[in-house]
C-alpha positions as CSV (number, residue, x, y, z in Angstrom):
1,X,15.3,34.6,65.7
2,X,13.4,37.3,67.7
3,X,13.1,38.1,71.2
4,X,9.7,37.1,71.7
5,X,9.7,33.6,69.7
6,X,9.7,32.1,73.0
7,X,7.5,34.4,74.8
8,X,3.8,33.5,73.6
9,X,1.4,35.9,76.1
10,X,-0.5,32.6,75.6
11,X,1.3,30.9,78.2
12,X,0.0,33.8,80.6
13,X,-3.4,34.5,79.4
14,X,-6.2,33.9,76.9
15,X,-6.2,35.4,73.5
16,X,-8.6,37.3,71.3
17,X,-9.1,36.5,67.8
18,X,-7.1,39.6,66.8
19,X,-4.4,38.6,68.9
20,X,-4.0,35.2,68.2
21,X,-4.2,36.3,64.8
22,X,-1.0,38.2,65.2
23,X,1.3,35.5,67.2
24,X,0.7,33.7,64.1
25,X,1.7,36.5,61.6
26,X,4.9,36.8,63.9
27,X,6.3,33.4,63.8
28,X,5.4,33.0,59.8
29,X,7.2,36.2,59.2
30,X,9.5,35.7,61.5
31,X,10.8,32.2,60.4
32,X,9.3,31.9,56.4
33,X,12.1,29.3,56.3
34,X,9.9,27.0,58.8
35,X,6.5,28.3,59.3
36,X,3.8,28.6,56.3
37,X,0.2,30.6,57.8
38,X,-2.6,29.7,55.8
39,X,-6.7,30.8,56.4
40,X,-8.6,27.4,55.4
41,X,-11.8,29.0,56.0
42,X,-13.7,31.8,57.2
43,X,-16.3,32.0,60.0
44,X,-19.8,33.3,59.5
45,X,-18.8,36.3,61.4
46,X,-16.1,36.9,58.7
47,X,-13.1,35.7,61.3
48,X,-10.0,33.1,59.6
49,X,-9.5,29.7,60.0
50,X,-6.0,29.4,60.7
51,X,-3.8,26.7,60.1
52,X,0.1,27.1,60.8
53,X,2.0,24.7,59.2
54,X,5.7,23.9,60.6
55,X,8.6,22.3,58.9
56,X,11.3,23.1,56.0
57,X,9.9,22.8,52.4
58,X,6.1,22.9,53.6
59,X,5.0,21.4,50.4
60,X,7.4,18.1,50.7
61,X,4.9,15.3,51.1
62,X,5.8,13.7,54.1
63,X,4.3,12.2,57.5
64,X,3.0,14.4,59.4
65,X,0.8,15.1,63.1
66,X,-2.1,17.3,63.4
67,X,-3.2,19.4,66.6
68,X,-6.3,21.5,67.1
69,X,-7.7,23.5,69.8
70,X,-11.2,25.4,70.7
71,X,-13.6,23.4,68.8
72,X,-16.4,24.2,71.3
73,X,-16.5,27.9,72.3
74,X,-16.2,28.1,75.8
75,X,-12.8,25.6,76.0
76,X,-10.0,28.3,75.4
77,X,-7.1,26.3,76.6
78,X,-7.3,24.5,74.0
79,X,-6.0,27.2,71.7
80,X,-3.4,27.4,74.3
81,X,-1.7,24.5,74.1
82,X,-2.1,24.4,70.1
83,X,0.1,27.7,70.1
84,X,1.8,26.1,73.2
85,X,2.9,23.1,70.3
86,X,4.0,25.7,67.0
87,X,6.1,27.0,69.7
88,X,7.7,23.9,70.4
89,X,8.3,23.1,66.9
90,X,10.4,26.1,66.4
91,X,12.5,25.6,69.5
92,X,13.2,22.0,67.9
93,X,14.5,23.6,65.1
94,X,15.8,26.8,66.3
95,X,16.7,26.0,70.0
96,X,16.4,22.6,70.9
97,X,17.8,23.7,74.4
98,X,14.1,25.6,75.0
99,X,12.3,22.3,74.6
100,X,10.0,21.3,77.5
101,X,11.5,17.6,77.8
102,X,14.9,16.6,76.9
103,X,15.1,15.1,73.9
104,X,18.1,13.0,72.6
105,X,20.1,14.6,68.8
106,X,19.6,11.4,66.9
107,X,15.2,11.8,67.8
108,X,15.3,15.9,67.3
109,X,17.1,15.2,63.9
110,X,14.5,12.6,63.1
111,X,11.6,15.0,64.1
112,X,12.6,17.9,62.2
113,X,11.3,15.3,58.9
114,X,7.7,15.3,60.3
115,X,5.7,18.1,59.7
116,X,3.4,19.7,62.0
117,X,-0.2,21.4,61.4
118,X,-1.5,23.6,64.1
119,X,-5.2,24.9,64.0
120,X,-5.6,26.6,67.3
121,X,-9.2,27.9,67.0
122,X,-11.7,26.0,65.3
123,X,-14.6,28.0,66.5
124,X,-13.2,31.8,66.5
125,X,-17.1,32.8,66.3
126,X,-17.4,30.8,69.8
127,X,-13.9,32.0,71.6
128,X,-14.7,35.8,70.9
129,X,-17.7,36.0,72.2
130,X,-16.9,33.8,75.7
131,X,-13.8,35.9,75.7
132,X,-15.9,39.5,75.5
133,X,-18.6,38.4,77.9
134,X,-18.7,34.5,78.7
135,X,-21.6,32.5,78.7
136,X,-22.0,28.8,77.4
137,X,-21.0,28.7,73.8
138,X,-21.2,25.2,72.9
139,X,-19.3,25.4,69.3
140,X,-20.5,29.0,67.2
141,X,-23.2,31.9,69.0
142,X,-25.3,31.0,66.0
143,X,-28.7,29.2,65.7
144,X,-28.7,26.2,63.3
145,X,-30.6,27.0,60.3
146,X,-34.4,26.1,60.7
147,X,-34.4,25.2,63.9
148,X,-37.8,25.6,64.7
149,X,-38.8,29.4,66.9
150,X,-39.4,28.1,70.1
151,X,-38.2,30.1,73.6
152,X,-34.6,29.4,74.2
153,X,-32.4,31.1,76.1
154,X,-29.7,33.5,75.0
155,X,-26.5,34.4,77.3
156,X,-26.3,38.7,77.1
157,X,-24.8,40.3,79.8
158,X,-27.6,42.5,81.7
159,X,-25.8,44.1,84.1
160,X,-22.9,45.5,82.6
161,X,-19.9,43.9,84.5
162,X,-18.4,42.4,81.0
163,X,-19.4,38.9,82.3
164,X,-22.6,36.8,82.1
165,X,-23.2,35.0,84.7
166,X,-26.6,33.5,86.6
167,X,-30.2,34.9,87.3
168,X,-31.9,33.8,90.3
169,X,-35.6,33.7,90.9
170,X,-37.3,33.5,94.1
171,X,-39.9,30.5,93.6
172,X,-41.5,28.2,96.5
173,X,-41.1,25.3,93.5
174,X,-37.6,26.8,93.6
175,X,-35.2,23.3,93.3
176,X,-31.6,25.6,94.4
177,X,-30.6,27.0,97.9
178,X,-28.1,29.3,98.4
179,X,-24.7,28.4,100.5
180,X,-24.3,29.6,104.1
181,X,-20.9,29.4,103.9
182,X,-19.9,30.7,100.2
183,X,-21.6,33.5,98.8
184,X,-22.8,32.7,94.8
185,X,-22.9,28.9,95.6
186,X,-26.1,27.8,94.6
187,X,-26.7,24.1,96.0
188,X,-29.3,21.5,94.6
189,X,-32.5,21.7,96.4
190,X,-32.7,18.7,99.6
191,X,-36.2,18.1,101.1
192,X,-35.2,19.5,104.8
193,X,-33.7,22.3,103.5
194,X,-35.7,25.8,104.6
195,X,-37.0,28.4,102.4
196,X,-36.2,30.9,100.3
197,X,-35.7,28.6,97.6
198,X,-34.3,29.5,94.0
199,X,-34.8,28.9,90.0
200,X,-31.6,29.1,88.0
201,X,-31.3,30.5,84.6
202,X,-28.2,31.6,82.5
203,X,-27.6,35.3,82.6
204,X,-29.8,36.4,79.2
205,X,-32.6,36.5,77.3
206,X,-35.7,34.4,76.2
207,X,-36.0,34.0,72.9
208,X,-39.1,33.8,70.8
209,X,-40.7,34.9,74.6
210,X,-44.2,34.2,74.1
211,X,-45.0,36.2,77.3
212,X,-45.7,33.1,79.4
213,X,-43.1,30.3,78.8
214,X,-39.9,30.2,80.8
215,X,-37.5,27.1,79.4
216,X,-35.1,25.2,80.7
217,X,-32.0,26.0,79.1
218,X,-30.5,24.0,77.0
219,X,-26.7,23.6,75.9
220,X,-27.1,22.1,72.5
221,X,-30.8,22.9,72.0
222,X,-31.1,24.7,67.9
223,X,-27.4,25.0,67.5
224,X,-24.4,23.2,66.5
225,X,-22.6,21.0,67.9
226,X,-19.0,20.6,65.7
227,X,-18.2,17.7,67.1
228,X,-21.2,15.9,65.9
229,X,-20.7,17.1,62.3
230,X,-18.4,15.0,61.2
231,X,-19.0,12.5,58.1
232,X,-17.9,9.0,60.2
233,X,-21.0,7.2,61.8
234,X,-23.0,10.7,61.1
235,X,-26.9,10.7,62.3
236,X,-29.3,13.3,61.7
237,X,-31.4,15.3,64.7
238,X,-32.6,14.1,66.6
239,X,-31.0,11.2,66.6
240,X,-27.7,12.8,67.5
241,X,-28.2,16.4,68.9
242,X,-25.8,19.3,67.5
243,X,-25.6,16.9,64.2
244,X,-26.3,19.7,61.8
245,X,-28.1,19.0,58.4
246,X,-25.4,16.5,56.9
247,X,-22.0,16.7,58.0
248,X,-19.6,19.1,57.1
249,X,-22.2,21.5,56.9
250,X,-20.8,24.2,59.2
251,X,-18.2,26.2,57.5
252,X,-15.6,25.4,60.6
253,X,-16.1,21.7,60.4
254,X,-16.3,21.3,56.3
255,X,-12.8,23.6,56.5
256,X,-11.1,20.4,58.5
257,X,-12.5,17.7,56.6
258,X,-11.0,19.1,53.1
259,X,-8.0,20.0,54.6
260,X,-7.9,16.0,56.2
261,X,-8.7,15.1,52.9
262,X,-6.1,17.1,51.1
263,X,-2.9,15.6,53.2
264,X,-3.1,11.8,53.5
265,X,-0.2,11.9,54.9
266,X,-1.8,12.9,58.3
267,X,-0.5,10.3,61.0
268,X,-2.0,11.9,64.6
269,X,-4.2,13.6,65.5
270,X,-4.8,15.8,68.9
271,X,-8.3,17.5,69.5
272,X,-7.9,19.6,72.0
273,X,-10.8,20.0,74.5
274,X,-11.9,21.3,78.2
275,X,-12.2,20.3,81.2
276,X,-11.7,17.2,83.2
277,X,-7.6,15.8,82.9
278,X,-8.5,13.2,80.4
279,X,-7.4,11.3,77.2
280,X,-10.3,10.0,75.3
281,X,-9.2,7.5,72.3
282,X,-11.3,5.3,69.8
283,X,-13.3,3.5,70.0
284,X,-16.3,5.4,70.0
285,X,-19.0,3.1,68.9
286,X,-18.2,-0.2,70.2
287,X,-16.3,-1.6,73.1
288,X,-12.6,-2.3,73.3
289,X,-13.4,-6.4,71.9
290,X,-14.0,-5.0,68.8
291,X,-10.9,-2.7,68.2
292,X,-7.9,-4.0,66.2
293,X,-5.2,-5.4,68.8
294,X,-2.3,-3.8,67.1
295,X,-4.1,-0.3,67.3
296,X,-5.6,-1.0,71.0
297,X,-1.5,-1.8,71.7
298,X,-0.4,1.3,70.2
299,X,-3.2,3.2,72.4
300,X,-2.0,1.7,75.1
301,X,1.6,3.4,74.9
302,X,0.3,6.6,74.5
303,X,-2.1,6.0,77.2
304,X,1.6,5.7,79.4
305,X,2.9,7.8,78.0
306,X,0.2,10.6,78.7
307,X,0.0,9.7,82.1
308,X,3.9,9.8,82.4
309,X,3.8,13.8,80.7
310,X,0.2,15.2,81.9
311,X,-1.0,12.8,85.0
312,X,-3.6,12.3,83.0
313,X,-5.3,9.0,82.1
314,X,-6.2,7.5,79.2
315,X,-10.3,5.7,78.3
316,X,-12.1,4.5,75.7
317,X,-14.6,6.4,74.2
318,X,-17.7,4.5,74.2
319,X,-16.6,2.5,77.2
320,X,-16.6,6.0,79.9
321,X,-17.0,8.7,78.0
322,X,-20.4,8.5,76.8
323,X,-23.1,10.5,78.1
324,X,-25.5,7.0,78.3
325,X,-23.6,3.5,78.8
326,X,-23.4,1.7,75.6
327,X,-24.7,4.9,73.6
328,X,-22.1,6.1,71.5
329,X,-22.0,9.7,70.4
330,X,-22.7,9.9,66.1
331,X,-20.0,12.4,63.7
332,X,-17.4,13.0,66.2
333,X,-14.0,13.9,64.7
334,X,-11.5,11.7,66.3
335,X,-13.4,8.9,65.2
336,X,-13.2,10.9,61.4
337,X,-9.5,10.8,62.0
338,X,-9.0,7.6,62.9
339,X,-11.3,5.5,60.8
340,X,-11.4,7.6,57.9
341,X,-7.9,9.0,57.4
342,X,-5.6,6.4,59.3
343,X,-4.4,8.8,61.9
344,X,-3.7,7.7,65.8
345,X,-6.2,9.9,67.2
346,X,-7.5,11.1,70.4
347,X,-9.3,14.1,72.3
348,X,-7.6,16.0,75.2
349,X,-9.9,17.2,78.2
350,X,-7.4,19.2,79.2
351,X,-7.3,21.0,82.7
352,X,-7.5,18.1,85.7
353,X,-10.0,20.1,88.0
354,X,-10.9,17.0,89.6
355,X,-7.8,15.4,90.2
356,X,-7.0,19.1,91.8
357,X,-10.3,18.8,94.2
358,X,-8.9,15.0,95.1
359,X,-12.2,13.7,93.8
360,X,-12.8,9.9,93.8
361,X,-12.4,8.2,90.2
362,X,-15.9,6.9,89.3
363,X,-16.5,3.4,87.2
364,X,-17.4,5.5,84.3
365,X,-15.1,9.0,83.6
366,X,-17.7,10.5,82.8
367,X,-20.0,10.6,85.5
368,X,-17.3,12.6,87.2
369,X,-19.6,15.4,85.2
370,X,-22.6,14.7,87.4
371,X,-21.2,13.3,90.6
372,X,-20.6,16.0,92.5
373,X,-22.4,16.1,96.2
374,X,-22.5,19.3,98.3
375,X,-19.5,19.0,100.0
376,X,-17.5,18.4,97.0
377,X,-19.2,21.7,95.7
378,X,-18.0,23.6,98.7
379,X,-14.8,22.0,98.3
380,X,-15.1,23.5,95.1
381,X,-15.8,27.5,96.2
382,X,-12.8,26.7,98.7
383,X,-10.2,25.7,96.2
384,X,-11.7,28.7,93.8
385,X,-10.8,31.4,97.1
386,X,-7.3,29.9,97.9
387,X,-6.4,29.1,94.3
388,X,-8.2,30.5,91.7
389,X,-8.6,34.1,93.0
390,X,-12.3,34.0,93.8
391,X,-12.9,33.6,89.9
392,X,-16.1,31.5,89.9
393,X,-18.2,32.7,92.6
394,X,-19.6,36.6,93.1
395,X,-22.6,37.5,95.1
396,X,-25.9,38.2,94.2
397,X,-27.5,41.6,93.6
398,X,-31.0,42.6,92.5
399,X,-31.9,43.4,89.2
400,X,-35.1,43.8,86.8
401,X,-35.4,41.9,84.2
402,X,-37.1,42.9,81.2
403,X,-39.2,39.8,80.8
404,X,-38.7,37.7,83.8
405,X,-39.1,41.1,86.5
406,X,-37.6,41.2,89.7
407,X,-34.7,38.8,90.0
408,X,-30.9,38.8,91.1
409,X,-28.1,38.3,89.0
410,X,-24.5,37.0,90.3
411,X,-23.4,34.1,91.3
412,X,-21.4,31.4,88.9
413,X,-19.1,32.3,85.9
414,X,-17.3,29.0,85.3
415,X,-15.0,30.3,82.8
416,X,-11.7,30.4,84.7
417,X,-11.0,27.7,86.7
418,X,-14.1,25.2,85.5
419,X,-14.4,25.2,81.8
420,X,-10.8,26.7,81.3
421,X,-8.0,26.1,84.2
422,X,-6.8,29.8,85.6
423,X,-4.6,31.4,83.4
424,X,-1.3,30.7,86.0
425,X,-1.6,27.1,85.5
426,X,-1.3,27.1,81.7
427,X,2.5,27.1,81.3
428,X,2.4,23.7,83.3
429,X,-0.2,22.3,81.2
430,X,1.5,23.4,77.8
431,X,4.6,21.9,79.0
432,X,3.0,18.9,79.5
433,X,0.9,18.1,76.4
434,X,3.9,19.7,74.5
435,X,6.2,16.8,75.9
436,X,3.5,14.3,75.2
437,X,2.9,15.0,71.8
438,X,6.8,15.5,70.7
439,X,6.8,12.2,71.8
440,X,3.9,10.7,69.9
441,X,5.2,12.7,66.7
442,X,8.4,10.5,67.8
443,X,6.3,7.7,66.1
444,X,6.0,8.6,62.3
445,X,7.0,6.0,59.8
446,X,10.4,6.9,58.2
447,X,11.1,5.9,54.8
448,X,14.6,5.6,53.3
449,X,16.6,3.7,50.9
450,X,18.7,1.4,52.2
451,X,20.7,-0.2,49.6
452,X,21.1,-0.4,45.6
453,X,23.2,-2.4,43.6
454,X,23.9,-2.3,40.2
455,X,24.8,-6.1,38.8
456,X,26.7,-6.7,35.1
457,X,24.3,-9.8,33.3
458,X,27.0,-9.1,30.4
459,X,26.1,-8.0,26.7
460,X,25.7,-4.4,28.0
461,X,23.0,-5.3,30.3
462,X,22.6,-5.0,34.2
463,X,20.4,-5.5,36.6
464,X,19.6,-2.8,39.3
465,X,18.1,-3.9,42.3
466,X,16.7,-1.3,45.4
467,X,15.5,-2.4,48.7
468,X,13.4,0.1,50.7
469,X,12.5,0.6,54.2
470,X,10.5,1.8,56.6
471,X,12.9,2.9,60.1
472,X,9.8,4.4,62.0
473,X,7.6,3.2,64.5
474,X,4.3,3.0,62.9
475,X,3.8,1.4,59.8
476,X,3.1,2.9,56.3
477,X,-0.5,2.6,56.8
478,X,-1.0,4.0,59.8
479,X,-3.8,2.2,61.7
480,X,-5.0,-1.0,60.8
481,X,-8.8,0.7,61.4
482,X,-8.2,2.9,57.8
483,X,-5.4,0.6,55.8
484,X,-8.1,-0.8,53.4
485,X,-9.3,2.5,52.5
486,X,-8.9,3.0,48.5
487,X,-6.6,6.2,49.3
488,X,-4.4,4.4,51.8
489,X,-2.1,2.6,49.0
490,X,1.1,1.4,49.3
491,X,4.4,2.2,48.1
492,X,5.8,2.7,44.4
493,X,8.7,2.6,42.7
494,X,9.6,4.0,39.5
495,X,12.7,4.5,37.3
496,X,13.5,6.3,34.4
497,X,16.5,6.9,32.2
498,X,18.8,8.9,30.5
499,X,21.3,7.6,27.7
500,X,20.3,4.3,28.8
501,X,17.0,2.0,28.6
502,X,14.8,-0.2,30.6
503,X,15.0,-3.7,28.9
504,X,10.8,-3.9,29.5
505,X,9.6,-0.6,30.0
506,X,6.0,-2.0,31.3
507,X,7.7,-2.3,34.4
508,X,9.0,1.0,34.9
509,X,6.7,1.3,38.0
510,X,6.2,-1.3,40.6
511,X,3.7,-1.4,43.8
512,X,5.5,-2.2,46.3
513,X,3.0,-2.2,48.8
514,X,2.9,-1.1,52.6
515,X,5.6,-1.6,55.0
516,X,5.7,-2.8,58.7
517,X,6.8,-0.1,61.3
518,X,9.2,-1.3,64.5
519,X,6.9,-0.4,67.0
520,X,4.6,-2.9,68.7
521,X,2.8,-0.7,71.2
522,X,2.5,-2.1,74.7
523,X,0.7,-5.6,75.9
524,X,2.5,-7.5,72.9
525,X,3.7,-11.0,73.8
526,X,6.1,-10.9,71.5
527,X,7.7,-8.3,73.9
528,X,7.9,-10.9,76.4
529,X,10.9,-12.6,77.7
530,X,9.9,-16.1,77.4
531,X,9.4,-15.8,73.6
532,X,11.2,-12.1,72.4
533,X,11.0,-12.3,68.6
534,X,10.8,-9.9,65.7
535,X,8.1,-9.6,63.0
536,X,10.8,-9.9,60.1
537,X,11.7,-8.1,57.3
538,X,8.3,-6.6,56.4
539,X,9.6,-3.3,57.1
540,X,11.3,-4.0,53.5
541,X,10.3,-4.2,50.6
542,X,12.7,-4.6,46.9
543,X,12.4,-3.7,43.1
544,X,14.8,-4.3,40.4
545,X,14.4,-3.6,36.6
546,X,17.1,-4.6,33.7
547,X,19.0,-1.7,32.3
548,X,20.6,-1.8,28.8
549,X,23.1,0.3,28.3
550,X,25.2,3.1,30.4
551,X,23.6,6.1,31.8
552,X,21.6,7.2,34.8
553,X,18.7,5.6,36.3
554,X,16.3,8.1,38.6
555,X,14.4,5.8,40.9
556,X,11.7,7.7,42.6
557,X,9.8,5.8,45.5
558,X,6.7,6.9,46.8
559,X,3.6,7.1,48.2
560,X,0.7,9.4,48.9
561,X,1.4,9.4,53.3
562,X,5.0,8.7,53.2
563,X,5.8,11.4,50.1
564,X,9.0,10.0,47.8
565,X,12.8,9.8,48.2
566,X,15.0,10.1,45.0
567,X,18.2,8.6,44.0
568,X,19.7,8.7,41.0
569,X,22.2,5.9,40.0
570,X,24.9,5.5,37.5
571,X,25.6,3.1,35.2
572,X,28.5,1.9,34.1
573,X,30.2,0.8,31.6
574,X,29.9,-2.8,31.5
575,X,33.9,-3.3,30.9
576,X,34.7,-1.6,34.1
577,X,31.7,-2.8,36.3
578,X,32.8,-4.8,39.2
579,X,30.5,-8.1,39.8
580,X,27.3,-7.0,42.3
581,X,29.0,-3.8,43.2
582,X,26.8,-1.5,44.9
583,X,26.3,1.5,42.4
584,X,27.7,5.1,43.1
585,X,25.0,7.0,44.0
586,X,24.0,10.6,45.2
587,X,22.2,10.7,49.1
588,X,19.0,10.5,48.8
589,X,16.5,13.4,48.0
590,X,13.6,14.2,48.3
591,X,11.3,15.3,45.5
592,X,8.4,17.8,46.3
């Protein structure tokens, strides 16, 4: 174990492509035994994909948790907190001691069986270029192909201090003032306010100028949006904007949909987005009436426990977090997750600026987005001088602008301490999310062998029976939303022999089916005290073939999510068998 496995700089600041690119090469050659660094795709721009894969014997099937960060360009944290999690993972098998939550022996043993899958960067395209000179990247600095050549506004810095920032344009029809009080905060226009009054436009270029036409600008207008590129409940433009030509069109997204559909054994998944302190779960399309109860109850535990590790609470999609009430968003991942490939899945919004501006909760969580009055917004340049280190907000200074003429550029860059929290809060924040999702990986379905035993039916014959179980908290399936989806089988068993034969060897394999986890969630009345009870035994499920002769028996049980556990059994001879003695066997094994 090196000196620096512990010691991300991502805790401290943002990273480059380049860099992040080599805190990955370190922990995979570092810790080969544990970590596996694979490139899933490459960018337009020619930048990897990467996808760090955590746990002994990488290419064991078994259940495991996905996490990825910086889908849309300008939210940086989010690769944060990915790394944030690999790091974690090692400490659970390296140090448990340097874990950000205490965590009991008999859980950490039980979490070094899941695997973990760490994409920090979705949209490397997007990060490097907010990272060299800021600006609104929505997902990738690229236009989507044949969108028509219409002006539209393109972030370039103009003046040469490494950030792009705003222009301001002296205009009578002008709909901004400028602050007394904060220098570089622009305020919306009110009908007593005195002149001079201001136009706002990104820090940039137009486009396709055609010498006359000044647009507004636009944050998904001609380029894509990832998260609207996904294959669930996909709509073309302009019926969803961002959407792309068909989904999985853009080399980023089409990477995580293959690699979704290579491991079925994904159970969670955490997309990791900015800003707002905010858990955003399924549903996306329809209200909360229409989700399963048994997945809405398992929601609603990681909804407590979210709050309980983050502060941050928990809503349902289409309920308050879309842009139009009752108009749900088309091709968004989580919703890919969850309905297509069975996983408990959710966004993060991480970094709780309005919580840290004490900002009144609205109905909808959303409208937090466009609720904010003048004082709130000078509550804002206040917080960003005490305790962001004046980040957002620089004066103006005058400047001529190719196309536009005399203007002044300054003002705004929201890329510390709006889009991304300030670089001192993100060891907090990783500690936090890390906690939480060590606790929802806590969850995966566990399956074992519980008992086999080996009984004499005389004339060399015996009868071997298994029982199998599930000791985990979800259930083989996952969520009920995906568990009739023709890849979402059950489980099988199978035996074969050696020196010995099965009596009918049309039943050396036998479905099994899916098996019941323990957990409930939270809201269950079977949880209640005036009627506790139990579901039963569907946790279980049994197989037993006839063996005639003596030899070994290798049962192998499995199933595409859960991956297979071995045992291999002798058998006796039938003059020294006791009656219904449980068979010798070795532990059991799992096969790769």
């Amino acid at each position: 174990m090196t000196q620096d496995t512990f010691n991300g700089l991502f805790r401290r600041r943002y990273l480059s492509h380049e860099a992040l690119t080599r805190q990955l090469e370190t922990w995979a050659r570092d810790h080969p035994r544990l970590a596996r660094l694979e490139s899933i795709g490459v960018s337009p721009e020619g930048r990897d994909i990467w996808v760090l894969t955590l746990g002994p014997e990488p290419d064991r099937r078994r259940p495991a948790v996905w996490v990825d960060g910086n889908m849309h360009g300008t939210e940086l944290a989010g690769s944060s907190v990915a790394l944030a999690v690999a790091e974690m993972v090692l400490a659970l098998h390296l140090a448990p001691d340097r874990l950000p939550v205490e965590c009991p022996e008999h859980q950490c043993r039980h979490l070094r069986e899941v695997l973990f899958h760490v994409c920090p960067r979705i949209s490397p395209d997007g990060a490097e270029q907010v990272l060299r000179q800021g600006g609104f990247v929505r997902s990738a600095p690229r236009r989507t192909p044949g969108s028509p050549d219409r002006p539209s506004w393109r972030s370039e810095d103009l003046d040469g201090d490494g950030r792009c920032r705003y222009l301001r344009c002296q205009d009578e029809a002008g709909d901004f003032v400028a602050s007394s009080d904060h220098p570089g905060l622009m305020l919306p226009r009110q009908v007593e306010d005195p002149p001079p009054y201001w136009r706002l436009y990104p820090e940039g270029m137009i486009d396709h100028w055609d010498g006359v036409t000044v647009p507004e600008p636009d944050w998904l207008a001609d380029t894509p949006d990832f998260n609207r590129n996904f294959p669930w409940g996909w709509r073309p433009e302009p019926d969803q904007v961002g959407a792309g030509h068909y989904p999985g069109d853009a080399p980023e997204t089409r990477a995580i949909i293959d690699f979704a559909l290579a491991h079925p054994n994904l159970y969670a998944w955490l997309n990791l987005h900015t800003f707002g302190g905010v858990f955003i779960r399924p549903l996306v399309d329809a209200p909360d009436r229409d989700m399963d109860p048994q997945d809405l109850a398992i929601y609603r535990q990681l909804a407590a426990w979210g709050a309980s590790f983050t502060g941050y609470p928990t809503v349902s999609s289409f309920e308050e977090f879309s842009y139009q009430p009752e108009t749900p968003l088309h091709g968004d991942l989580i919703e890919f997750a969850y309905h297509q490939r069975g996983c408990l899945a959710q966004v993060c919004e991480l970094w709780d600026l309005f919580q840290r501006l004490d900002l009144p909760r609205p109905e909808r969580f959303i409208d937090h987005y466009t609720a904010l009055d003048r004082e709130q917004m000078a509550r804002l340049a206040r917080w960003d001088r005490v305790s962001n280190g004046g980040r957002l907000f620089d004066d103006w200074h005058p400047m001529t602008h190719p196309q536009l003429g005399e203007v002044e550029v300054g003002g705004l860059d929201p890329c510390l301490g709006i889009w991304n929290p300030p670089p001192e809060e993100l060891p907090a924040i990783c500690d936090g999310l890390c906690s939480y999702w060590l606790r929802v990986a806590s969850m995966m379905p566990r399956l074992v062998i519980e008992a086999v035993h080996c009984t004499p039916l005389g004339e060399g014959f015996h009868a071997l029976e298994v029982t199998v179980a599930n000791h985990g908290y979800l259930p083989s399936y996952g969520v009920q939303a995906a568990r009739q989806r023709p890849w979402n089988s059950g489980l099988e068993a199978e035996a074969s022999t050696t020196g010995c034969r099965l009596h009918d060897p049309a039943r050396a394999r036998q479905r099994l089916g899916h098996l019941e986890g323990w957990g409930r969630g939270l809201g269950d009345g079977a949880q209640m005290p005036w009627y506790q009870r139990s579901r039963g035994n569907g946790h279980q499920a049994h197989a037993e073939w006839v063996i005639q002769g003596e030899g070994e028996v290798t049962l192998h049980i499995a199933s595409p999510r859960l991956g297979t556990v071995s045992r291999c059994i002798r058998i006796p001879d039938p003059r020294m068998a006791p009656p219904r003695a449980p068979a010798r066997a070795a532990p059991d094994t799992p096969r790769r």
